[in-house]
C-alpha positions as CSV (number, residue, x, y, z in Angstrom):
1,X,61.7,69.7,7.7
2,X,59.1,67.0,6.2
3,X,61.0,64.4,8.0
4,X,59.8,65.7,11.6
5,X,56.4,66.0,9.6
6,X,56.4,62.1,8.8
7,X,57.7,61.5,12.3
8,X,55.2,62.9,14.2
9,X,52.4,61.5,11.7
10,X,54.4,58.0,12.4
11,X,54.2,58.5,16.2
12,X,50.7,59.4,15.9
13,X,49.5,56.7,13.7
14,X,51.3,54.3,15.8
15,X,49.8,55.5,19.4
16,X,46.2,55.4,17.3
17,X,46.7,51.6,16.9
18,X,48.1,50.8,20.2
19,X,45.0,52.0,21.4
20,X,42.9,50.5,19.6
21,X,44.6,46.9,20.0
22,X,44.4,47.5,23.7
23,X,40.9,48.4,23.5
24,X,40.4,45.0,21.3
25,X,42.4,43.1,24.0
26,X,40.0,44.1,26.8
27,X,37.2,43.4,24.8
28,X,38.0,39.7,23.2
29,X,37.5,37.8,26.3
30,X,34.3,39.5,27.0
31,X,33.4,38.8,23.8
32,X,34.6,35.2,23.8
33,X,32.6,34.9,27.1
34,X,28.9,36.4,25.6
35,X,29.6,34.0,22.5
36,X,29.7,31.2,25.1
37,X,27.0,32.2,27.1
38,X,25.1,32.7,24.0
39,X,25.5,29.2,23.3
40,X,24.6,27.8,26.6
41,X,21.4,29.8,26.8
42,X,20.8,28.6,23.2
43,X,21.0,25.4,24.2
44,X,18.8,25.6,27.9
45,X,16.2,27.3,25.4
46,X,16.0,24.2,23.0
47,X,15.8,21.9,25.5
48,X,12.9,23.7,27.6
49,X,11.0,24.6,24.6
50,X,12.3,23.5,21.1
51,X,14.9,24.3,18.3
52,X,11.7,26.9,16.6
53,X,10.7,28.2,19.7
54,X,14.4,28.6,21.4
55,X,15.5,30.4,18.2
56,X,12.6,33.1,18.8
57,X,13.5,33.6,22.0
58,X,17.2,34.4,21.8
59,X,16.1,36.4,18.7
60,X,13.7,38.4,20.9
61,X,17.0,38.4,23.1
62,X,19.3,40.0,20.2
63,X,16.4,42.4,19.7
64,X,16.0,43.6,23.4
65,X,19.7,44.2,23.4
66,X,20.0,46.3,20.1
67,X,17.2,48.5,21.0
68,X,19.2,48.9,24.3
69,X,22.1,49.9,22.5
70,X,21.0,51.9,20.2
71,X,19.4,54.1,22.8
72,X,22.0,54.5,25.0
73,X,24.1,55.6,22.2
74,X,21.5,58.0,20.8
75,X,21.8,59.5,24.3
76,X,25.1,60.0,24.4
77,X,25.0,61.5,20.6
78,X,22.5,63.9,22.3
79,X,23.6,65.2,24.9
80,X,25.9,69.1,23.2
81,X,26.1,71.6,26.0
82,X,24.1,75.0,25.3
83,X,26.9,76.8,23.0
84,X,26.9,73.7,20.8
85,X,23.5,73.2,20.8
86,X,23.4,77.0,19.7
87,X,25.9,76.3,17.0
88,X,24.2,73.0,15.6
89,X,20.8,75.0,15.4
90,X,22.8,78.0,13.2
91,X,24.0,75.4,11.2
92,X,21.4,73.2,10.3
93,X,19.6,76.2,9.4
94,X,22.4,77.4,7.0
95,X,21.9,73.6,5.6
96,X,18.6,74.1,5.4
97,X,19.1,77.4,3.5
98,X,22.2,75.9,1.3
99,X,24.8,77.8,2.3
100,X,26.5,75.5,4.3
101,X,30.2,76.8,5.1
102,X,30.5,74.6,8.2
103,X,33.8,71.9,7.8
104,X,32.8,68.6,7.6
105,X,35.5,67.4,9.7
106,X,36.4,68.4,13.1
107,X,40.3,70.3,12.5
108,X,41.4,67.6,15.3
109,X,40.0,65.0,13.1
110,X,41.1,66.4,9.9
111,X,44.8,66.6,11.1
112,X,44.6,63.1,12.4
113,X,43.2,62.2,9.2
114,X,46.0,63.9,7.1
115,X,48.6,62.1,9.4
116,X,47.0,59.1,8.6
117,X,47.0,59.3,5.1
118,X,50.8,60.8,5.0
119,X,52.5,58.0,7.2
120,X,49.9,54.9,5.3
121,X,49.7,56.6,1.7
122,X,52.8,55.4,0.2
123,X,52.6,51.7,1.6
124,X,48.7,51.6,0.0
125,X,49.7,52.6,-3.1
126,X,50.8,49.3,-4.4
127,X,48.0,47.7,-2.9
128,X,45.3,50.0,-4.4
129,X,47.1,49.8,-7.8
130,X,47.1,46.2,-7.6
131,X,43.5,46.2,-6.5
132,X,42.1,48.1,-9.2
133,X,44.2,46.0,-11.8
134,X,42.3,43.2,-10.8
135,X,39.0,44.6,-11.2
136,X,39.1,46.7,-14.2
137,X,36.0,46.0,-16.0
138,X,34.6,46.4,-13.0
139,X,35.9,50.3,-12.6
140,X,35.8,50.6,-16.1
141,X,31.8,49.8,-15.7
142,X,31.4,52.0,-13.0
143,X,33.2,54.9,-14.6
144,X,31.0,54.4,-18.1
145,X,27.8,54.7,-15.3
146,X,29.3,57.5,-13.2
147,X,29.9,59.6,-16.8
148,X,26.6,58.6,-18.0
149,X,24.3,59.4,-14.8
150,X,26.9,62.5,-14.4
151,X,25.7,64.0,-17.9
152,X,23.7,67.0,-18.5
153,X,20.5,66.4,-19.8
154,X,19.0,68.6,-22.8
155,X,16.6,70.0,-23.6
156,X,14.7,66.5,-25.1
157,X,15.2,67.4,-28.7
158,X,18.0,64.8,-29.2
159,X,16.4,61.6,-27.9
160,X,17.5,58.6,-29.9
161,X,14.2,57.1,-29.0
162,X,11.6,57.1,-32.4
163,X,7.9,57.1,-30.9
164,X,6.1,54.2,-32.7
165,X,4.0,54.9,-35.4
């Protein structure tokens, strides 16, 4: 019974990745050719007007092309049909109000998730033991803050502070 369970979260898993590495493998030549043409405008710009002056130019450059992206994402982020823009009003209102029962994953992206975690969770184990082995005064020290900023506070009575006299 769990064995078609880990099967499927295996298939999944694995048809996740081969997309992704496909994506990657379209991308890294277009990526290998903007690092190049990169350089070769770098260079055009220090010889037509200096190392200082060339760097604020493909700095400008960098700049232009964020703010380009970042729009055109922000558009698409924008852009719910009437029923969902109906449901994100109700609720950021019930956000706004503090009774927030909305899920905070999607349940496509939650199953994905649990699929994830069941075909990758034993293999990561070892690692994430062996990880927090290494840096245990560091977990240790972030524990000790997380229980002291976690702590109630009274009522001011008990302060082991003495005002000066």
């Amino acid at each position: 019974m769990l064995q078609s369970l880990f099967r499927r979260a295996e298939a999944s898993v694995d048809n996740a990745i081969a997309v992704v590495l496909a994506r990657a493998l379209v991308a890294l030549p277009f990526l290998i050719a903007a690092g190049f043409a990169t350089a070769a405008l770098a260079t055009y710009l220090y010889r037509e007007f200096g190392s200082e002056t060339g760097n604020v130019v493909m700095a400008g450059v960098f700049i232009v092309i964020g703010a380009i992206t970042a729009g055109i994402v922000a558009s698409r982020s924008k852009t719910p049909d009437a029923a969902n823009t109906s449901q994100a009003d109700t609720a950021e209102r019930k956000i706004e109000n503090g009774a927030s029962d909305a899920p905070l994953l999607d349940p496509m992206d939650r199953e994905v998730v649990a699929a994830t975690l069941a075909a990758l969770g034993p293999m990561a184990i070892p690692f994430v033991v062996r990880a927090v082995v290494r840096n245990l005064p560091l977990v240790a020290a972030l524990a000790a803050a997380g229980f002291i900023l976690s702590r109630q506070g009274g009522d001011g009575s008990e302060s082991p502070m003495q005002p000066a006299e």
